[in-house]
Structure formats: C-alpha cells, structure tokens
C-alpha positions, 0 to 999 in steps of 0.5 A: 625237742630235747633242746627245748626241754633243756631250756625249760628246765634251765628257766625252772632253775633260775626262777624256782627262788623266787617261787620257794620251790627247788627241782629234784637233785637228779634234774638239778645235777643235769643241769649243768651238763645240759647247758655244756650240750647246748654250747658244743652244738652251737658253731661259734661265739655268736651263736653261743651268745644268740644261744645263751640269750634265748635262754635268759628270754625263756627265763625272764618269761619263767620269772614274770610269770611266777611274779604275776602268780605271786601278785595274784595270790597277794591279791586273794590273800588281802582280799580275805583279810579285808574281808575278815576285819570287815566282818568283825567291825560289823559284828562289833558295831551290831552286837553294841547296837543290838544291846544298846537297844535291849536296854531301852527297850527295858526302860521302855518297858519301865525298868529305869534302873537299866544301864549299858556299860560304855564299850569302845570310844568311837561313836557307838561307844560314845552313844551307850555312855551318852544313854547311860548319863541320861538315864543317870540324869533322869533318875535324879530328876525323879528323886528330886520331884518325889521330894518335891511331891512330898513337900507340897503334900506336906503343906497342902497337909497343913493348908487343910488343917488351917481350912478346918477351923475357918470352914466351921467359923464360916457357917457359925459367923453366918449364923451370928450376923443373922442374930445381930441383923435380928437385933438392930445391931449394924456393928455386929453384922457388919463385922461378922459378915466381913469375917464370913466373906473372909474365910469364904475367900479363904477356903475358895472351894477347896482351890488352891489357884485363884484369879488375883482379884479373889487375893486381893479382896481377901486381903482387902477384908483382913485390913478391913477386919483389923481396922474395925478392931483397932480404929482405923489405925491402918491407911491404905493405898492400892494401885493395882494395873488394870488387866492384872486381876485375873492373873491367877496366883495361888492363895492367901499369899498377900494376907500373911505379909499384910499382916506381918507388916501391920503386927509386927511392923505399924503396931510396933511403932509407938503411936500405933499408927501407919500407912500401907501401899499395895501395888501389882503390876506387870514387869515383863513376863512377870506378875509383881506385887508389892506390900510397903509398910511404914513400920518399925523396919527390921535388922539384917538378921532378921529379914535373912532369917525370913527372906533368905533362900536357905530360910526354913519353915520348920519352925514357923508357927501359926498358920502361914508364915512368910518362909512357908509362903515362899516355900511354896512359891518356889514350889509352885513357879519356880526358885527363880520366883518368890519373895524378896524383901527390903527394910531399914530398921526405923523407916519400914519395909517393902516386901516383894512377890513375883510369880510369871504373869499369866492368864486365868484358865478354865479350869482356875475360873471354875 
C-alpha cells in the first residue's frame, strides 16, 4: 500500500508541469527518498527495470489524464467564446434592423425627412445606405414635381386669361350673326359664325384634352377666318390617317404654329401668297403632326431661339407662343416629346409635333 502511494505521488510529480500546479515542499523533498526504497526492495536489475517502468506506465496514465482535462476545458472555454461573438453578431444585426425599421415606419407615418445613417459594410450596412439614397432620390423626385406642379399652374394661369376674352366674343359674335341673318348680309354671318365655332373650339368647356379631330377644326376655321380676311391667300392641303382623330391631344397646339407660319412665314413673301400642308399620322407608338409652310424660311438663330430645349417662354407675347407650346408639351408627355423644327431661309419651314399616340378616354370624350 505504502508502495503504492509512492507511485502516485511520483506520477503527480512528473505531470503536475503540465497542470500548472506543484506538491507541498514536504512531499516533494520525499520524493526522492521514496523512490531510493523502492529501489532497495527490489532484488535485482530487472526488477529495478520492471520497477521503474510501471512507475513511468502509472505516469503516462497521470499525464493523458491531465491532457484530456485540458482539451476539455479548451472545449468549454471555446464554447463560450463562441457563444459570446454569436450573441454580439445577433445583437449588432437586430439592433440595425430594428432601426432601420423605426425609420420607415417614420416615413410611413409621413415624415420623408427620415434618414438612417449607414453602420457597417456588410449586407445590413449596405441596406440602410441603399434606403437612405432612396429616400434621397425621392425627395428630389418630389421637389422637382412641385415645380413641375407650379409651372403648369402657372400656364394653365395664363390659359384662363387667354379663355376670358374668347368666352365673352363667343356670346357677343352670336349675337352679331343673328343681326347680320336679320339683315340679309350672308358675308357677315358667315364670318361671325366661323369666329363663334372658333372660340367655342377654343374654350372646349374648360378641357384642356381634347380628341384631335376638335384640333384640327380648330385649326381648319383660323385658316378659314384668315382667308375670308385676306382673300383666299392661303392654299391648304390635309392629309390626316384615317383612325387618328381620336387620338386626344391637349388644345390649341396647331392653331399657334398655323399662324406663325401664315404671319410671319406666307405674309412675309412679296406677293403674299403660299400653300400650307398639314398631315398626321402615326410613326409607332407615337402620334406625329406636321404644318409645311412655303414662307419666307428663317436663319439658324432664329429657329434655336423658338425650337431649341433651352428656349424659354418668359418673354414670349401674345396669348401662346411656340415655346409656351412646347413647354407644355413637355409638361404634358414628356421632354422626350414636343416640337422640332426645319427651315431654310428662302425656301420655307416645316414644324413637327409629337406626342405618344393613344386612344381617347371617357372621361376626355365628356
């Protein structure tokens, strides 16, 4: 027994290292004595060798046993790391998500100011920046239709005061004709009624969309008026594709290039006297209208100073002019839409207007 527990302590003394830990200084400095017992009981060298083996075989035992309680603590404590940067990933990922959510529910609520300042570059991080730029993009979006909103407020402004005057020569003119039929003057009416169909056309019962058959007449009784007053200086020619009249268009678009062209185009030439070719039709998904003018042409500088994209309508006078038409063009379809222009100083000009082709809505047709 005494043996034995000689052994044991031997084995402590050589794994205790490798635990950290050491005997008492008693047991340590009897260590040695014990192991000079052990040899003198033992009769000869092999026994001293069987001896001093079995020592070593109890110490090996000590020491695997000590290196599995190691690995094992090496086990719990990588456990817990794990265990702790799991949780701090998940508190990190739901504390982002939990404000990324906070903020839209904000702008939900109205509030469009509401931004999330980006935290961390993975795919969270990446996902707050990509609300923030849209919530960026949006705001611009909306500032630029309130200013959109604000122009076309602006010109529907000067539409009403153009409509006041017309709205007031339309009952007054009916009341001339009705004088001129009382008197046998065929002229007379027939001229007043024309001016009365015009600026019924015109006002279109406060419409601002209307089928492009109601365009068209509308232009056809301005050409009509102005050859009535100038006799018959004007020649047209209208070729309009069948199926495209009731393509709606917003109004008194055509009557303003017609007479450009006729005023400041035909009139310009010496004798007075031109030819005029409207046509519409269709060119894919687009409606196209074209107003060809044998007139006096213009320069370069005049046609970019009314056709190009940076004209302005500011200074325009008198009721619509072209660029106030392609302003609203523009507001109305698009800036890929609107007028462009050719002409050659001499030989005349040929004003296009294209707007998408689509059909006329219930609500339009009312």
């Amino acid at each position: 027994m005494r043996k034995s527990m000689v052994i044991l302590l031997l084995a402590w003394w050589l794994v205790a290292p490798a635990w950290g830990a050491e005997l008492p200084r008693e047991v340590r400095d009897a260590l040695p004595a014990a192991a000079e017992e052990i040899t003198e009981e033992l009769e000869d060298p092999a026994s001293l060798s069987e001896g001093l083996s079995r020592l070593w075989d109890r110490a090996l035992g000590y020491v695997e046993e000590a290196v599995r309680q190691s690995i094992g603590g090496g086990v719990v404590l990588l456990a817990a790391a794990s265990y702790f940067l799991a949780y701090r990933l998940s508190q990190s990922i739901t504390r982002r998500l939990y404000l990324l959510n906070d903020t839209m529910h904000a702008v939900e609520l109205g509030d469009v100011s509401a931004r999330v300042a980006p935290q961390g570059r993975d795919e969270i991080g990446q996902l707050m920046g990509s609300f923030s730029n849209m919530m960026g993009r949006i705001d611009t979006l909306m500032d630029e239709k309130l200013e959109q909103g604000q122009q076309i407020k602006a010109l529907e402004l000067k539409a009403l005061q153009a409509q006041i005057n017309p709205h007031f020569l339309y009952n007054s003119l009916d009341l001339i004709n009705c004088t001129a039929i009382a008197h046998n003057v065929p002229e007379i009416s027939r001229m007043v009624n024309a001016l009365a169909r015009f600026y019924r056309l015109s006002l279109s019962r406060g419409r601002e969309v209307i089928p492009l058959a109601d365009e068209l007449k509308h232009a056809r009784l301005y050409v009509e008026i102005q050859n009535m007053r100038f006799e018959d200086r004007v020649r047209t020619e209208w070729d309009v594709e069948p199926g495209v009249e009731q393509c709606p268009i917003i109004k008194i678009v055509l009557q303003p290039i017609i007479e450009n062209a006729i005023i400041h185009g035909i009139f310009e030439k010496p004798d007075k006297t031109g030819r005029l070719r409207i046509a519409a039709f269709r060119q894919g998904q687009d409606l196209v209208i074209t107003v060809e003018a044998d007139g006096v042409g213009m320069d370069e500088e005049t046609r970019l100073a009314n056709f190009s994209a940076s004209a302005s309508s500011a200074n325009t006078k008198g009721g619509y002019g072209v660029r106030n038409i392609n302003e609203r063009l523009h507001l109305a379809y698009g800036a890929e839409y609107g007028l462009s222009c050719e002409s050659e100083l001499g030989r005349g000009t040929r004003v296009t207007i294209r707007i998408p082709a689509a059909e006329e809505t219930e609500d339009q047709a009312q």
